[in-house]
C-alpha positions in Angstrom: 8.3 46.7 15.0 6.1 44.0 13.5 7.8 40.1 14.2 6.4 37.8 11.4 6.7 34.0 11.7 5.9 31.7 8.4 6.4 27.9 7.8 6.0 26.9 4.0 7.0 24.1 2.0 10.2 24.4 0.7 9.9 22.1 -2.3 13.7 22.0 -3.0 14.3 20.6 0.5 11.2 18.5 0.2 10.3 19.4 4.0 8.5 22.4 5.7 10.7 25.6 6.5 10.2 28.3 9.3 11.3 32.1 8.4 11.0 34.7 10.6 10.8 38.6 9.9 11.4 41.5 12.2 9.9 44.8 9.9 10.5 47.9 12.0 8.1 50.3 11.7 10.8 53.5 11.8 10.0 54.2 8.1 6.9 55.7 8.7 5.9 59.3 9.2 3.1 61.1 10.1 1.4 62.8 7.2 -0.9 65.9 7.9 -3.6 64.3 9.7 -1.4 62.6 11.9 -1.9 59.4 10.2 1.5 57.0 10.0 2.1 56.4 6.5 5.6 54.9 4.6 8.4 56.4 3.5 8.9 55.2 -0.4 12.3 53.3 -0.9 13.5 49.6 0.4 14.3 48.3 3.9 17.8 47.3 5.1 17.9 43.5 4.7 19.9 41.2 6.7 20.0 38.2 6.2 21.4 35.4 9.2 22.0 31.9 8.2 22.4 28.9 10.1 23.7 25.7 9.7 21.5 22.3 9.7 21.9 21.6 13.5 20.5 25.5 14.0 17.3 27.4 14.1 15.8 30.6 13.2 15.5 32.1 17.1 19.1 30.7 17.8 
């Protein structure tokens, strides 16, 4: 599982945002050589909201 953390500029909320991603890696398969390579077709998305007193590891 790959754990991505970004902070970008939200310019609707005029402030800087964090967002955090957990990818798991249980799409991909071995391919002849051995090689791990991706299954075509989308990822399960969840999405978990918080309110304004909240945080994105909370």
């Amino acid at each position: 599982m790959a754990l991505i953390r970004i902070n970008f500029m939200a310019a609707s909320l005029h402030r800087t945002v964090p967002l955090m991603v957990c990818l798991p890696t249980d799409k991909l398969v071995p391919d002849e050589q051995g090689v791990p390579r991706p299954i075509q077709g989308p990822f399960a998305t969840l999405y978990l909201l918080h309110g304004i007193l909240g945080s994105e590891v909370d």
